[in-house]
N, C-alpha and C positions, 0 to 999 in steps of 0.2 A: 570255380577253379577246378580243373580237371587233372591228374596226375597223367606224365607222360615219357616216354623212355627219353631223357636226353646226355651229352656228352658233353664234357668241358669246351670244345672245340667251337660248337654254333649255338649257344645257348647267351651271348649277348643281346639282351633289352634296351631298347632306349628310352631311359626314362628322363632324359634330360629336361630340365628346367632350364627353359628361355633365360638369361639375365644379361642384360649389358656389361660387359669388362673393357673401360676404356683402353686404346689405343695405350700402350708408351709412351712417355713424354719424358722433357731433358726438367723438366715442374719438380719442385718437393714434393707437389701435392700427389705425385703419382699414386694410386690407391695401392695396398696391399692388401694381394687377394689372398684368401683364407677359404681350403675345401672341405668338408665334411661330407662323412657319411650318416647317415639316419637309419640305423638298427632298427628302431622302434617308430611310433607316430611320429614323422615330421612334424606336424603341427605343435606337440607337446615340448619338441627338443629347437627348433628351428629361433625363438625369442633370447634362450638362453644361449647357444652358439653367435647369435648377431652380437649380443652382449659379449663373448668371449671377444670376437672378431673386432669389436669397437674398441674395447678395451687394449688388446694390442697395437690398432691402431693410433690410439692418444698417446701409447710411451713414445710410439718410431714419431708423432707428429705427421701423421700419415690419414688421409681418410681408408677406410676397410670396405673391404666388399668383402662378401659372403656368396660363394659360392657352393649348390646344396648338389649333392649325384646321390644315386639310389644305388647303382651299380659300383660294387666295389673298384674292378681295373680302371673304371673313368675318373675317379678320383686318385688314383694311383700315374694314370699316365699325364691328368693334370699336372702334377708334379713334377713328374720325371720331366716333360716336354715341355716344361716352362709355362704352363695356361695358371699356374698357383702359385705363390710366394710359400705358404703354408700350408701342412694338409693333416688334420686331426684322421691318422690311420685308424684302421683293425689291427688286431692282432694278424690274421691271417695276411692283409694285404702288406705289411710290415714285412712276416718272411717268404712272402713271395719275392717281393721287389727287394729286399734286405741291402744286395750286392751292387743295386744300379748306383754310379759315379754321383749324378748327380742331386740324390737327396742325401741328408744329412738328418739324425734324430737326435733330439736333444730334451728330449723327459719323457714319462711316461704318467698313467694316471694309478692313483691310485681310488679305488674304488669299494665302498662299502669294508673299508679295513684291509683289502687287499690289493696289490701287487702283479695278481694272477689272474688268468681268465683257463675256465674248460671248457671244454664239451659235454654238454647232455645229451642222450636220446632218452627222447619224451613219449609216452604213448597214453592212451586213456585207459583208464582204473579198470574198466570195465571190458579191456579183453583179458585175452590169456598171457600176454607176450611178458617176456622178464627178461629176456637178454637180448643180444644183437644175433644170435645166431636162429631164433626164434625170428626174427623180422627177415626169413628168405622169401622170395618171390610173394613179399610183403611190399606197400609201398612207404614213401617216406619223402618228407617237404622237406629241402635243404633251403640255408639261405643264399647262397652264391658261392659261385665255382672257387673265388679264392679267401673265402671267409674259413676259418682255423677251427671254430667249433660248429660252423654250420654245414661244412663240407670236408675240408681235408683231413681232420680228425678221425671219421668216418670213414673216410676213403683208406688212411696211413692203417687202419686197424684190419683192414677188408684184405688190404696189400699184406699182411704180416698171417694172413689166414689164404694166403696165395688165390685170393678173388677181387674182385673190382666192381663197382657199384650198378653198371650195365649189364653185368651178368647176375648179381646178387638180389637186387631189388625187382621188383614183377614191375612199376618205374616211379618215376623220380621226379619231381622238381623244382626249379629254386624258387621262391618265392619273393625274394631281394628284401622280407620283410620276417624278423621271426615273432611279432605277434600274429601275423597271417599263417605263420605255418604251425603257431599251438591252435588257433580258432581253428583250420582244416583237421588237425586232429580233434579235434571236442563235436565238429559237424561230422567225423566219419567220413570226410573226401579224403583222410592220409590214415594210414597206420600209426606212423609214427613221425618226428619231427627232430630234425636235429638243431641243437641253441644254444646257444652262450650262458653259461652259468651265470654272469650277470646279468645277461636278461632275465633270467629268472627269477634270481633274488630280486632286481628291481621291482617286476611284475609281482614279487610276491607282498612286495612292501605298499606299491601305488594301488593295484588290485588283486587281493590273494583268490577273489571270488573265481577268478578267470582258471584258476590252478587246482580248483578243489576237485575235479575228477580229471586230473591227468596223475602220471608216476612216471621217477625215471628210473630206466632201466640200464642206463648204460652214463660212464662219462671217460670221458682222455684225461691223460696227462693235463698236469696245468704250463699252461706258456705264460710270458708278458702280457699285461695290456694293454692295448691299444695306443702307439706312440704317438708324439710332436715330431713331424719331420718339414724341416726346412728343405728352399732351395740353397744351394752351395753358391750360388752366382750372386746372394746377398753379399752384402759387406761382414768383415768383422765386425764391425761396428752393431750392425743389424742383427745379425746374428747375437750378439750377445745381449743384447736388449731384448730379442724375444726369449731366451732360453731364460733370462732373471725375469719377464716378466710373467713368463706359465710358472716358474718357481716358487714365487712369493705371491702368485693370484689368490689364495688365500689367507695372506694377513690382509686384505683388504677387504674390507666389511660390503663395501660397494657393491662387490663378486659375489658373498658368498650364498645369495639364494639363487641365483644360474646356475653355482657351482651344484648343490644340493640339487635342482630340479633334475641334473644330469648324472645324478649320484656318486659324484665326484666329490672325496675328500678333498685333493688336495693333487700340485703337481712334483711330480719326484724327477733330479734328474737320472736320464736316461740309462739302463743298466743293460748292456749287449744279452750278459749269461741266463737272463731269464724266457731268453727267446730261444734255448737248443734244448734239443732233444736229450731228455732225461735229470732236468730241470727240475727241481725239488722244490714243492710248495715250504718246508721243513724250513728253507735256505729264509724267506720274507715272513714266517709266523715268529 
């Protein structure tokens, strides 16, 4: 993996994964499709998401399809452009897209006791760096252009110091994966790595071994994490069956080791205030 100067503008990967999504039909059986994104290993998260995806499929009486993107906008524009029924956001893709007509949110997760997600910048033990201003024409592995802690956090902080990550960093790139961009920091191909404070804590709970010579030196504000958003072109009916059944997914014993693999408590509904700016961790402790 080599570091490289790049810009929000042409830095889409395609990492799509092949999968059948039948046609429409006037059928019950029409499937409801379900997007996700994959932070961490696919492999590790992709059994427990089918599981989610199945599982809202038995309330609607519906078969599920699971739909996986690596790249945050394609699971964002799945939505908006009608290719998804449902889309398990990011934080970031959440207030990117926040304002388009046609999705709707309807809960959020809560995770490891919290409510909140930030931003880390991560770098290994063993250089000299301690802050963000230390990491100039330094490099640094983002995770995609509209991920909240793996990019625009970064970026929001760069802006507020009247600079911008093109000029600020020697270069940059996103890695669509932020266990790739702490390994590139611990191999010395990056400086530094920006990441989800829940990735971290995850990471720190499933493999602490992976974290024992990095440090952070930097973190944002806390946002939301990571919402339930619907299409709007469901029924009422539909809609409300999926918002009570991500609600109550954990009184059901059935859920709760997917739920756990994803280190997901539990789902909460959807709270607009915890996605603006100047948002107080204070507000959900």
């Amino acid at each position: 993996m080599t570091g490289c100067k790049q810009n929000q503008g042409n830095d889409q990967i395609d990492f799509t994964e092949k999968e059948f999504i039948p046609p429409e039909s006037e059928s019950d059986n029409t499937p409801i499709r379900v997007a996700i994104i994959s932070v961490l290993s696919p492999t590790n998260t992709i059994n427990s998401y089918r599981k989610i995806a199945n599982y809202i499929g038995d309330k609607l009486n519906r078969p599920a399809i699971l739909i996986q993107r690596k790249s945050y906008n394609e699971i964002s524009n799945l939505i908006i452009n009608g290719g998804a029924d449902i889309a398990l956001l990011t934080t970031g893709s959440y207030i990117t897209h926040n304002e388009v007509d046609e999705i709707e949110a309807i809960a959020l997760q809560q995770r490891m006791g919290s409510l909140y997600n930030r931003g880390y910048i991560v770098v290994n033990k063993k250089s000299n760096l301690d802050d963000l201003n230390s990491l100039q024409n330094k490099s640094i592995a983002f995770t995609d252009p509209i991920s909240y802690s793996g990019y625009i956090s970064v970026k929001n902080k760069l802006l507020e110091l009247n600079d911008n990550p093109e000029h600020f960093f020697s270069n940059y790139t996103f890695t669509y994966n932020q266990k790739e961009s702490l390994e590139g920091v611990l191999d010395n191909v990056f400086d530094a790595a920006a990441i989800s404070s829940l990735t971290y804590e995850s990471i720190k709970t499933e493999n602490p071994s992976i974290l024992k010579d990095l440090k952070i030196i930097g973190e944002s504000e806390p946002m939301g994490t990571g919402p339930v958003v619907i299409s709007k072109s469901l029924s009422d009916k539909e809609k409300n069956i999926i918002k009570n059944s991500f609600i109550t997914m954990h009184e059901d014993k059935s859920m709760l080791a997917s739920l756990d693999n994803l280190f997901i408590d539990r789902y909460l509904p959807f709270d607009s205030t915890l996605y603006k700016v100047g948002f107080s961790d204070e507000m959900v402790e």
